[in-house]
GUDOVO-892384 format. One record per atom (N, C-alpha, C): residue in one letter; x, y, z. Coordinates in steps of 0.1 Angstrom, whole numbers, padded with zeros to 4 digits, always signed. Layout:
<recs>
aXYZ...
</recs>
This chain:
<recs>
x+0903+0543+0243x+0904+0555+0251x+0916+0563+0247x+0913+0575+0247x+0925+0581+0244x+0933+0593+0254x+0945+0595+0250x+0950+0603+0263x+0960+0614+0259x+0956+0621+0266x+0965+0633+0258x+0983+0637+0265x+0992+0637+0261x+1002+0640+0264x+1009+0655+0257x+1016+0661+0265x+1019+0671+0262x+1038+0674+0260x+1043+0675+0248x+1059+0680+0251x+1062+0687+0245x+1072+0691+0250x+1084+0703+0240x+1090+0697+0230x+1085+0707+0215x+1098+0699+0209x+1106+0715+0204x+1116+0711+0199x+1124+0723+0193x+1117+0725+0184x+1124+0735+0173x+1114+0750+0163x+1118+0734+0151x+1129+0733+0153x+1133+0719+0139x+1126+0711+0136x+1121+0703+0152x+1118+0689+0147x+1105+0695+0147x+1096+0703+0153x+1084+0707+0151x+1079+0711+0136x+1094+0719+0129x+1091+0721+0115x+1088+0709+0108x+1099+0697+0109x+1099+0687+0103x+1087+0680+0105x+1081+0681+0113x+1072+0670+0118x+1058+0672+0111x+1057+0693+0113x+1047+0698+0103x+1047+0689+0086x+1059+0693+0084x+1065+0689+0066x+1061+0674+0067x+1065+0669+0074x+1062+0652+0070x+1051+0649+0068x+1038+0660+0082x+1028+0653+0081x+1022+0658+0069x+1023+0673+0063x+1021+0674+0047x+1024+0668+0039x+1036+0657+0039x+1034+0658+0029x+1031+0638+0027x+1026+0634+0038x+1020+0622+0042x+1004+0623+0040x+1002+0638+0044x+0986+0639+0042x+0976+0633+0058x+0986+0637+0066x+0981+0629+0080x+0981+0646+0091x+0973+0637+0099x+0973+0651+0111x+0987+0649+0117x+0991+0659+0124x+1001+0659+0131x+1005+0648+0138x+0988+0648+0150x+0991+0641+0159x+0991+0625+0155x+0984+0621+0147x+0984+0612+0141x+1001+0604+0132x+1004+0618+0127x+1021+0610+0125x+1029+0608+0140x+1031+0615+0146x+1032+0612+0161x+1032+0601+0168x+1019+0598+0166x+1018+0584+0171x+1022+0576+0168x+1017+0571+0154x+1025+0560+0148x+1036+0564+0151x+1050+0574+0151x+1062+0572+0153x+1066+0568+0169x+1062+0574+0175x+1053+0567+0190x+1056+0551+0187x+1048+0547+0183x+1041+0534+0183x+1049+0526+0177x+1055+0534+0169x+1070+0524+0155x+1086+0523+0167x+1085+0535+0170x+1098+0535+0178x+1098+0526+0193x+1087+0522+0200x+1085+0514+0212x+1084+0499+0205x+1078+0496+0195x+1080+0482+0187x+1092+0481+0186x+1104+0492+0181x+1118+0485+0177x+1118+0486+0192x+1124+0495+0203x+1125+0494+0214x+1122+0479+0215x+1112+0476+0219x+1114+0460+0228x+1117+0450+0217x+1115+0454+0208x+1122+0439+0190x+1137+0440+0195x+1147+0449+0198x+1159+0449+0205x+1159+0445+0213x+1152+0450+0225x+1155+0440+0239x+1150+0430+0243x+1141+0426+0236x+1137+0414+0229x+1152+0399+0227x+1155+0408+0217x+1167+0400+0211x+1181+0397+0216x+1181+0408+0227x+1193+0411+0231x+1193+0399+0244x+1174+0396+0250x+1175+0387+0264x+1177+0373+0256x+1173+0372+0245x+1169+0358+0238x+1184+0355+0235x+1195+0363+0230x+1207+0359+0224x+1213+0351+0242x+1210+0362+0250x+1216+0359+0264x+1211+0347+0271x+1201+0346+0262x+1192+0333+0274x+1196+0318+0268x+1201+0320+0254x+1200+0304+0248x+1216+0308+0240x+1215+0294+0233x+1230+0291+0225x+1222+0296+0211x+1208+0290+0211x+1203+0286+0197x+1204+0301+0189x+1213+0307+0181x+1215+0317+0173x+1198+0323+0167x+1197+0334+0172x+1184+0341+0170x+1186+0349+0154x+1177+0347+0149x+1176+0357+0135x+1168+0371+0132x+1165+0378+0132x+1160+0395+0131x+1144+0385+0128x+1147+0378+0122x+1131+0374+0114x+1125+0366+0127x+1133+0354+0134x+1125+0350+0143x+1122+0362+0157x+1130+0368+0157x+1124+0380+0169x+1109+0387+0161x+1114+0390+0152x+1099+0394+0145x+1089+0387+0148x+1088+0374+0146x+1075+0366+0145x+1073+0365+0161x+1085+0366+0170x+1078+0363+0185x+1069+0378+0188x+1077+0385+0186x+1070+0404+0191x+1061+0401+0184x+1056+0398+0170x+1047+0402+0163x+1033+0399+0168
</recs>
């Protein structure tokens, strides 16, 4: 299912966002999302990492947060 959301962006990143999706070859909304979708994966791969360092002694690695989120 899909859902529609609506925001403001400024004249810049609106330009940028046009240009990227040219020159990616993608719809707008489509680069969007995946950036959506890329930036909420790092989001919790950080806070992820940040409760795991707090919760144990055992020294966490970028790679083992990876393979738990993943």
């Amino acid at each position: 299912m899909h859902e529609t959301l609506t925001i403001k962006l400024s004249s810049e990143l609106k330009a940028a966002l046009e240009d990227l999706a040219e020159q990616e070859g993608l719809a707008i909304n489509n680069l969007a999302n995946q950036a959506l979708a890329d930036y909420l994966f790092t989001h919790r791969f950080r806070n992820l990492r940040v409760r795991l360092i707090n919760q144990t002694e055992r020294p966490y690695t970028d790679e083992d947060i990876f393979e738990i989120v993943s």
